[in-house]
mmCIF file of the C-alpha atoms, coordinates in Angstrom:
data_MODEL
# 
_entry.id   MODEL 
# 
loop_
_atom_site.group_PDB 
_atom_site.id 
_atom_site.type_symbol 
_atom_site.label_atom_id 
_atom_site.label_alt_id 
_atom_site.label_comp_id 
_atom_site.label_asym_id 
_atom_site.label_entity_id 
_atom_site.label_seq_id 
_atom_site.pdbx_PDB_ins_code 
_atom_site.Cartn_x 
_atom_site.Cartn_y 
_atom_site.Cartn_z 
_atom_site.occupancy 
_atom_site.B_iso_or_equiv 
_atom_site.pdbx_formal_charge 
_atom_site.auth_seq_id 
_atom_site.auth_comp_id 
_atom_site.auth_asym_id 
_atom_site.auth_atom_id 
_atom_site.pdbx_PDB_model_num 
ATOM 1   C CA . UNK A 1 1   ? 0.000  0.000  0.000   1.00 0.00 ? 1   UNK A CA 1 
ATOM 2   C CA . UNK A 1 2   ? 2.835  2.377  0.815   1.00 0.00 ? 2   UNK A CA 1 
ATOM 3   C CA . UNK A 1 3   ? 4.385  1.949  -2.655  1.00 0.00 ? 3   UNK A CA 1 
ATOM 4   C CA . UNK A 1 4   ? 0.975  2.720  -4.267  1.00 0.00 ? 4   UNK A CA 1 
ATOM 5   C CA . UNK A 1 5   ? 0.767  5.750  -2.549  1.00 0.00 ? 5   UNK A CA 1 
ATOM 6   C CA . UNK A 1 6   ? 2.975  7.991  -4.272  1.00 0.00 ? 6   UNK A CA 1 
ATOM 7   C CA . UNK A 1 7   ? 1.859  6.717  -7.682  1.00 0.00 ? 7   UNK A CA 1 
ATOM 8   C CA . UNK A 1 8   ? -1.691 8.005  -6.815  1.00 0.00 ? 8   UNK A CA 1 
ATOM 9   C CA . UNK A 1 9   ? -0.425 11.426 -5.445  1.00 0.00 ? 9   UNK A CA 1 
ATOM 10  C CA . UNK A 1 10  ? 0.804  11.830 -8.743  1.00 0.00 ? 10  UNK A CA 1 
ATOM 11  C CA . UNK A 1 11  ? -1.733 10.844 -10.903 1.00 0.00 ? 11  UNK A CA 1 
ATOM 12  C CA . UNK A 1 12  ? -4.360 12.776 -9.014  1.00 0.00 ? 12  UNK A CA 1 
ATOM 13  C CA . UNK A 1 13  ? -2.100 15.952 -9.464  1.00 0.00 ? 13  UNK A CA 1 
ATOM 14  C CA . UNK A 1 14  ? -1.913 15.225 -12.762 1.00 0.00 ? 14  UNK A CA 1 
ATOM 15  C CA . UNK A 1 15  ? -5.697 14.841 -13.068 1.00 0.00 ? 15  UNK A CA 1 
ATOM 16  C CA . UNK A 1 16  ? -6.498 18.270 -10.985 1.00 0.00 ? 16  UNK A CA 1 
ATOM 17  C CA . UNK A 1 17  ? -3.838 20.500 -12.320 1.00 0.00 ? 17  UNK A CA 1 
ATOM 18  C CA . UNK A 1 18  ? -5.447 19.241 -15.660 1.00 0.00 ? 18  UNK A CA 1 
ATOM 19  C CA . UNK A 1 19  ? -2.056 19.176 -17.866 1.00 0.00 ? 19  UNK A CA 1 
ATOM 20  C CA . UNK A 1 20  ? -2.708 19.379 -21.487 1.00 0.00 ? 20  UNK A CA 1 
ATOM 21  C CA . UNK A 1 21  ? -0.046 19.538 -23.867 1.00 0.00 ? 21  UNK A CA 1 
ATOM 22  C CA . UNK A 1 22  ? -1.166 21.029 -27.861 1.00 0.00 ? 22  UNK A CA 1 
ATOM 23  C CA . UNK A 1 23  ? 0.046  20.123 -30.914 1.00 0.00 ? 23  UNK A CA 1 
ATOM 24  C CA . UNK A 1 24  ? 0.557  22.734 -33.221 1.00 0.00 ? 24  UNK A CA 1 
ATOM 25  C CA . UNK A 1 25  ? -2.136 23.052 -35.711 1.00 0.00 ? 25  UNK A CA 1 
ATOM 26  C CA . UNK A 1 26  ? -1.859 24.593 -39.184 1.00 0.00 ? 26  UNK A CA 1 
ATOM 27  C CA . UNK A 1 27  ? -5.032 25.553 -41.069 1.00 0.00 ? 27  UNK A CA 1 
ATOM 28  C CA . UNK A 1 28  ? -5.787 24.437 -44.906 1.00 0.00 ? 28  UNK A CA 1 
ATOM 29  C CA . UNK A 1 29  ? -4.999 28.003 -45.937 1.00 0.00 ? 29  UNK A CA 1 
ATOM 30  C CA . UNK A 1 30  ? -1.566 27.699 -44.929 1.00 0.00 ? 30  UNK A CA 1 
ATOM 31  C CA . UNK A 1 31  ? -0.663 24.803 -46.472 1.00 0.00 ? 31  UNK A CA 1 
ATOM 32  C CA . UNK A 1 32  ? -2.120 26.068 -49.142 1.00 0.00 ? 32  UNK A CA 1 
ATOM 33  C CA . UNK A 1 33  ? -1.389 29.632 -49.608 1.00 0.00 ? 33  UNK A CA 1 
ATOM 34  C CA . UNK A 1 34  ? -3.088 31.990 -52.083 1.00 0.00 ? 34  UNK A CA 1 
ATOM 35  C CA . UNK A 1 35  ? 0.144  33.367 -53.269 1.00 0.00 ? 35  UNK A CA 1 
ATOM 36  C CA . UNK A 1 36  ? 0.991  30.600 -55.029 1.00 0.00 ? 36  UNK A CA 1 
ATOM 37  C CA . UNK A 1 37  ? -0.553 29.701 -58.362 1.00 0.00 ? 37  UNK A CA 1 
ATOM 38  C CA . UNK A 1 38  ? -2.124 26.471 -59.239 1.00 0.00 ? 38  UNK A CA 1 
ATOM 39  C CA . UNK A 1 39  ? 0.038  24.550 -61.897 1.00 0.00 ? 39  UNK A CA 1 
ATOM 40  C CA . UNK A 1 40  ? -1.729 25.036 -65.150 1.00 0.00 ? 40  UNK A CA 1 
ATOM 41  C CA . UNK A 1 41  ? -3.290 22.085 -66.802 1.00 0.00 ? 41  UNK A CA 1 
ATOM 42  C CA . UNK A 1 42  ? -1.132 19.754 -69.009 1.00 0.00 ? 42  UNK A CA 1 
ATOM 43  C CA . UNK A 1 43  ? 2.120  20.704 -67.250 1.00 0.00 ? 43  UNK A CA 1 
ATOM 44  C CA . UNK A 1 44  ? 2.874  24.190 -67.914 1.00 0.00 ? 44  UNK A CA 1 
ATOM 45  C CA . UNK A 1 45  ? 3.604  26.493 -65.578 1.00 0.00 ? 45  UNK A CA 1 
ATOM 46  C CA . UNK A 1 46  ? 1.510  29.444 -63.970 1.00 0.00 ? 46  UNK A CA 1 
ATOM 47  C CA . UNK A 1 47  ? 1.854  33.082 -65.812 1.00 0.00 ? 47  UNK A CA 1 
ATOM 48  C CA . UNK A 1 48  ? 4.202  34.864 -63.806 1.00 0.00 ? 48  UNK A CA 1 
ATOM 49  C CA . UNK A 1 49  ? 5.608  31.997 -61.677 1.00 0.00 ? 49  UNK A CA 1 
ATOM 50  C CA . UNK A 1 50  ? 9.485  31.038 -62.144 1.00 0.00 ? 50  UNK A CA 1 
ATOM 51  C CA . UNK A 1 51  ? 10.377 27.875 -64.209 1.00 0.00 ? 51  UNK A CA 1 
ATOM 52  C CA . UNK A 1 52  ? 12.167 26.361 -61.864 1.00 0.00 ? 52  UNK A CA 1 
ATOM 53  C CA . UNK A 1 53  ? 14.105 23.827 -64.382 1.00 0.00 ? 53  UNK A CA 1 
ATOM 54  C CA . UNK A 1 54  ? 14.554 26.451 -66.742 1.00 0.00 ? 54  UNK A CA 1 
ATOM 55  C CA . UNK A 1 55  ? 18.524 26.226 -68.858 1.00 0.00 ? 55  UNK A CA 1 
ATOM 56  C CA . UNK A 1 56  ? 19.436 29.958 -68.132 1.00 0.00 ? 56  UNK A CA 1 
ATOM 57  C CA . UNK A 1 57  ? 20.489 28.904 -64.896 1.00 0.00 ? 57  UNK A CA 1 
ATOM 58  C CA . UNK A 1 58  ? 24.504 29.819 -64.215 1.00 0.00 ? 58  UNK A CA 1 
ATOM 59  C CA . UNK A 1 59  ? 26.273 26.270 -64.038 1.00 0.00 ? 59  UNK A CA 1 
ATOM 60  C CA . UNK A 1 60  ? 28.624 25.956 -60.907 1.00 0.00 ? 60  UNK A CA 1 
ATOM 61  C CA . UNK A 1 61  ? 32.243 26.940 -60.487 1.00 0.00 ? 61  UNK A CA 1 
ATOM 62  C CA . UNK A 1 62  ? 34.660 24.558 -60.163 1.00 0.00 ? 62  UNK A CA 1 
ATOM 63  C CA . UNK A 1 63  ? 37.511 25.355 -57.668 1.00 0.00 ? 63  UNK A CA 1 
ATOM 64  C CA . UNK A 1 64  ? 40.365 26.512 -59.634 1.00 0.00 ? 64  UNK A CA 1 
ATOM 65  C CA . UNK A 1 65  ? 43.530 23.578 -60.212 1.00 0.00 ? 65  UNK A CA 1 
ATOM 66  C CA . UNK A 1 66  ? 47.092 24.338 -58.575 1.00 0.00 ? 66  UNK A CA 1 
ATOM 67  C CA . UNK A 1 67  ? 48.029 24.084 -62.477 1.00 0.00 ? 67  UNK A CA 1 
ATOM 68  C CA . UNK A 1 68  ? 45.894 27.396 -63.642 1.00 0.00 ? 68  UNK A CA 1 
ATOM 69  C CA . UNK A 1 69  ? 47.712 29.507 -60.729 1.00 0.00 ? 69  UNK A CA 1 
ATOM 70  C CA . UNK A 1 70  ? 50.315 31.801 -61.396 1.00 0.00 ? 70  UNK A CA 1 
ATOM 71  C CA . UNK A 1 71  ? 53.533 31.851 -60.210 1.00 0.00 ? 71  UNK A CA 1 
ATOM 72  C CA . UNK A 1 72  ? 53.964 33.592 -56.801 1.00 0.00 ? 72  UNK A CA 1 
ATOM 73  C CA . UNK A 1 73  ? 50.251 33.436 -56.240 1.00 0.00 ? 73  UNK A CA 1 
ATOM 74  C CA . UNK A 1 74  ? 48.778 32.596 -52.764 1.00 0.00 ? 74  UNK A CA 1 
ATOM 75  C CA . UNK A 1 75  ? 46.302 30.136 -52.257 1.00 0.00 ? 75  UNK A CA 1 
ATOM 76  C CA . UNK A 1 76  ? 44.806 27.997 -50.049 1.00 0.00 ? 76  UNK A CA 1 
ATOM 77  C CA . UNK A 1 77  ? 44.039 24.161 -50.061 1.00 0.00 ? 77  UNK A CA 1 
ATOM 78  C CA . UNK A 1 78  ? 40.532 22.966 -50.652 1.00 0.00 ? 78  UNK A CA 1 
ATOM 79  C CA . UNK A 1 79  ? 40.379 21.370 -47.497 1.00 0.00 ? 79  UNK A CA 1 
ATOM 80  C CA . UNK A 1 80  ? 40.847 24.257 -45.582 1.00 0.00 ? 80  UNK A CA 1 
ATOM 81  C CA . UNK A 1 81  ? 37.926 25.567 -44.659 1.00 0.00 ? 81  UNK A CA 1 
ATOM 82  C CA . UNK A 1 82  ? 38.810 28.148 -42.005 1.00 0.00 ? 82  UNK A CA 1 
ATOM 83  C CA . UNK A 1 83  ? 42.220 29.607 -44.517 1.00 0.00 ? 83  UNK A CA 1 
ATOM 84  C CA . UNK A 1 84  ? 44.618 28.951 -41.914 1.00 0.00 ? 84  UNK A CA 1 
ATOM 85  C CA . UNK A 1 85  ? 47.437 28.503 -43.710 1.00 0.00 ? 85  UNK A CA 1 
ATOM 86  C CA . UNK A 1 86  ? 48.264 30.446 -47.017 1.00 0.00 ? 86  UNK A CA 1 
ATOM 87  C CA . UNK A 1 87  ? 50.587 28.593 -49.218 1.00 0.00 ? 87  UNK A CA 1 
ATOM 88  C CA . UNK A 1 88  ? 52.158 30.252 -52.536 1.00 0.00 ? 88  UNK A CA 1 
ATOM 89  C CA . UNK A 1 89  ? 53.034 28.592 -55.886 1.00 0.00 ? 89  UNK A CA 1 
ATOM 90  C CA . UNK A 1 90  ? 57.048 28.703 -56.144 1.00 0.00 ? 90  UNK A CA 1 
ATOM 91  C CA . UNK A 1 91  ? 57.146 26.422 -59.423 1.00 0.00 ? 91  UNK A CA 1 
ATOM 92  C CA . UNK A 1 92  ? 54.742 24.299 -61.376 1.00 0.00 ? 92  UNK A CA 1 
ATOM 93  C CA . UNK A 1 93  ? 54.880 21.346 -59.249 1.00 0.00 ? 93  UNK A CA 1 
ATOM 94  C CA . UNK A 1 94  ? 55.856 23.005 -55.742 1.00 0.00 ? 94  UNK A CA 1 
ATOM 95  C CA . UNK A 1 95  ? 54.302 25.253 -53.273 1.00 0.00 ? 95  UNK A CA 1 
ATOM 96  C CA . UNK A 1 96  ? 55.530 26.466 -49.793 1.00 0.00 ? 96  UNK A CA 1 
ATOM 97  C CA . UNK A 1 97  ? 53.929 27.389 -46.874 1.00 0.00 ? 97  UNK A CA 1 
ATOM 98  C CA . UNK A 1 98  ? 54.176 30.598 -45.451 1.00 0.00 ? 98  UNK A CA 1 
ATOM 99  C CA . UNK A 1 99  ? 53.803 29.893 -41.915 1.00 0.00 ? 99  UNK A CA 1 
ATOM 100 C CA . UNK A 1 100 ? 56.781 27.810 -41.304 1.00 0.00 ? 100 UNK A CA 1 
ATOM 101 C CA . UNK A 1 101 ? 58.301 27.514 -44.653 1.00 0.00 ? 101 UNK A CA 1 
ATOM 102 C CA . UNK A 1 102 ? 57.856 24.079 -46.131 1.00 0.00 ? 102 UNK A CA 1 
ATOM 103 C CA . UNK A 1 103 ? 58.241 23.489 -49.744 1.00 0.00 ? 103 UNK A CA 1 
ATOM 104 C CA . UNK A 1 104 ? 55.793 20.965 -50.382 1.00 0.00 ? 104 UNK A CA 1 
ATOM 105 C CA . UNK A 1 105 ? 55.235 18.840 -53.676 1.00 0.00 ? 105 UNK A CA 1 
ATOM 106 C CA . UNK A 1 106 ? 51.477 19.024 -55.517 1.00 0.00 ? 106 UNK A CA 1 
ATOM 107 C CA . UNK A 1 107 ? 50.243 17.659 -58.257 1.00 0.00 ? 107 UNK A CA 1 
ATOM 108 C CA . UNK A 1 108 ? 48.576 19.604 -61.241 1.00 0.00 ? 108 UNK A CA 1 
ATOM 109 C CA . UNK A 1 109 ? 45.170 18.376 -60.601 1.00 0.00 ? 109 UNK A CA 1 
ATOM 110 C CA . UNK A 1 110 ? 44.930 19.263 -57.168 1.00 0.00 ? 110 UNK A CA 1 
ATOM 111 C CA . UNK A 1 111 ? 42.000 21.657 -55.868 1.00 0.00 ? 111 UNK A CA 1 
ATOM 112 C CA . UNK A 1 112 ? 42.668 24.850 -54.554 1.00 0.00 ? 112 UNK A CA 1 
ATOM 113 C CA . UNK A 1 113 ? 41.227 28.280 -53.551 1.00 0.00 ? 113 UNK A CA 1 
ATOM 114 C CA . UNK A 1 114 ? 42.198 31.260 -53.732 1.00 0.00 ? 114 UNK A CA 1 
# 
């Protein structure tokens, strides 16, 4: 009896303090919003509304190759994220660091930013 006492403290708190929890609710308007045009029938799109798969769109970069750097040009590796350390291109094939002066090796192909 003594361990059921606690158990029924709490559920009778629970049932006077009346603890309701709500979900969030979204109304049919806002999924589906009036500023957005229906699709027009047979697959085109709405007057007005951006083609979304349209071939203007700019293709992406690609990070520039140790090989298309100049000579004496800094850079960093791609892998660098934060651009700790700044290297510069010394020959075609080498690169040294400026923070404690290696002289590393690199291939042509390797990504780099600048």
């Amino acid at each position: 009896m003594k361990a059921f006492a606690p158990f029924a403290l709490a559920a009778m708190t629970c049932l006077l303090s009346q603890i309701s929890a709500q979900a969030q609710y979204k109304a049919p308007s806002q999924y589906f919003p009036k500023t957005y045009p229906a699709p027009q029938p047979g697959g085109g799109a709405a007057p007005g509304a951006a083609n979304p798969a349209s071939p203007q769109q700019p293709a992406k970069v690609q990070p520039p190759k140790f090989k298309d750097l100049p000579l004496n040009a800094g850079f960093y590796f791609h892998s660098d994220t934060n651009r700790s350390y700044l290297w510069t291109k010394i020959s075609t094939s080498q690169a040294r660091n400026s923070k404690n002066g290696v002289v590393q090796t690199l291939g042509a192909e390797t990504r780099v930013q600048k």
